[in-house]
N, C-alpha and C positions, 0 to 999 in steps of 0.2 A: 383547760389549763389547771393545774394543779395550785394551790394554796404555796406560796413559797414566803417562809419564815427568816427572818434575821435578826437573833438578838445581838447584845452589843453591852460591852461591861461595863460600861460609862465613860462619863467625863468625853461625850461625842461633841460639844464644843470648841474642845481645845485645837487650834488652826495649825493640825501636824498632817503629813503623808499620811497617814494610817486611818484618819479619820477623814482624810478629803475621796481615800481611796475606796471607804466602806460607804459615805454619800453617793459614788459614783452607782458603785456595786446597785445600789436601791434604785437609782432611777432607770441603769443602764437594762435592769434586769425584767423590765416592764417593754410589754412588746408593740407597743404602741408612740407615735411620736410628740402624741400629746402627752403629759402624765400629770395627773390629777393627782396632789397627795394631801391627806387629813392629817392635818396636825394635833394630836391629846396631849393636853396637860393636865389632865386629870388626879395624875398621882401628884400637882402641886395645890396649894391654896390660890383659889381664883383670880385674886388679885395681880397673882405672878405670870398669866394665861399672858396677857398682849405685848410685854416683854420677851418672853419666852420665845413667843411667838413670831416677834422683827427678829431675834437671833440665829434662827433657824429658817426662815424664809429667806434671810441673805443669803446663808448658807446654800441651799437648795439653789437661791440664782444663779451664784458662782461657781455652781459645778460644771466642769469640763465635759458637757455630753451635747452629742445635737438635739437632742429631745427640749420639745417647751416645757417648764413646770411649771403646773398653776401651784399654790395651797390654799389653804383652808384652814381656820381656827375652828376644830370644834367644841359643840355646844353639849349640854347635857340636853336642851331640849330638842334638838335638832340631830341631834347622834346618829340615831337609827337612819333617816334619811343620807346624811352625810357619806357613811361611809359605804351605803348603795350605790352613790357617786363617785367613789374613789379608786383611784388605782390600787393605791398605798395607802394604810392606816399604819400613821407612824407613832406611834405610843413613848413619850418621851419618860424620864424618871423625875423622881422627887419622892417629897415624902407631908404627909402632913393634909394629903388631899383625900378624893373621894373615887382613884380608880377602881379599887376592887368592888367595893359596894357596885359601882355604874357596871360592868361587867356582869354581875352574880346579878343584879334586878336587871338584864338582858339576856341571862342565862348564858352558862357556856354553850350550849349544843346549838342553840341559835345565834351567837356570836360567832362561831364555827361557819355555820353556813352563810352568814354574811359576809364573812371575808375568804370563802372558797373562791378560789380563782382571783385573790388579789397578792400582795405584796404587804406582810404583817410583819411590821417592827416593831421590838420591846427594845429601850435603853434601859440601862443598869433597871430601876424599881417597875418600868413597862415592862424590861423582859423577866424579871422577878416573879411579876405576878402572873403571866402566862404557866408558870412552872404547877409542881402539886406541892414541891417543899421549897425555901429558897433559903439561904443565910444571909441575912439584914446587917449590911455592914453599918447601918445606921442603926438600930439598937443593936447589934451583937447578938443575935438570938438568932434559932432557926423559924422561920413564919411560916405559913399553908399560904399557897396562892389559889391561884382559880382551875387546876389540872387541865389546864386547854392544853398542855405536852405535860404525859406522865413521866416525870425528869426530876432529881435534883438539882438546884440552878447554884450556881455562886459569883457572881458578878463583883467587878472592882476584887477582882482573884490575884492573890500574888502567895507568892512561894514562902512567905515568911508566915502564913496562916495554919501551919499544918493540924494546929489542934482543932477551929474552928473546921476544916476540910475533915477532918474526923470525924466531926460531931456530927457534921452532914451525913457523911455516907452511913453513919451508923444510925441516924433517925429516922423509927416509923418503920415500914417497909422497903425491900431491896429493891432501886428502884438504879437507872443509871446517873452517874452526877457529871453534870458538866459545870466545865469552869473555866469562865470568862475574864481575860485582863482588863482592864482602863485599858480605850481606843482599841479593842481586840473585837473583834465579832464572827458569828458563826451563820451560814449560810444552811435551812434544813430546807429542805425539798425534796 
């Protein structure tokens, strides 16, 4: 089974169609009737982890599928094992945390092969940092992420940004740019 990616432009909380239909997408798309999924909040300050955490396990229970879901808050100590266990590694956003360090001291190409043959979710700053450039609607700048997809990424994307969508396609190297709305997400496989 092939590695199947879904980033997501943010704001995957808000209780609209668009966002109960891209939860379904995640669990329906696993092929098994159990589904194991690991919840990261890595890119917030830890504090905000077991909050985060009840908002998003509701979510997961209330979705319309026959599938059971377990989750899972994970750990920095406990990572590596974690998501050996998992269906789905779902990588939430924020800012202010320790995702990309926890990635890059796991290595991309072994974080690669860890979640080969799972279901890999980035929201807005999760799917940010999967990218090799991103545009940080939270400082306004373009950042480097971890090149796990050689892509420019733009998450919380809207049409009113065209100079920042510039700035992107024009930094660093030609690379392709995709661009993500709030409650929008993209399905790679």
């Amino acid at each position: 089974m092939r590695t199947r990616i879904i980033l997501h432009g943010g704001n995957s909380d808000r209780s609209t169609e668009k966002n109960a239909k891209f939860f379904k997408e995640i669990v329906d798309g696993v092929g098994t009737n159990t589904v194991k999924v690991l919840c990261v909040y890595f890119a917030r300050p830890e504090h905000r982890w077991d909050d985060s955490y009840e908002e998003d396990k509701y979510i997961f229970q209330r979705i319309d599928t026959d599938k059971d879901v377990e989750t899972e808050l994970a750990t920095y100590d406990s990572f590596v094992d974690q998501i050996a266990a998992a269906d789905i590694v779902f990588i939430n956003g924020g800012h202010r945390g320790h995702l990309k360090e926890t990635l890059l001291s796991i290595g991309v190409e072994r974080f690669r092969q860890m979640v080969e043959g799972k279901t890999l979710v980035g929201i807005s700053a999760g799917a940010n940092i999967l990218s090799k450039y991103y545009y940080s609607s939270v400082a306004q700048d373009i950042r480097e992420g971890t090149n796990f997809l050689n892509i420019k990424l733009f998450t919380h994307f809207s049409e009113d940004e065209p100079e920042q969508l510039n700035d992107l396609k024009s930094y660093a190297e030609d690379l392709p740019v995709v661009t993500i709305p709030e409650e929008e997400y993209l399905v790679i496989e």
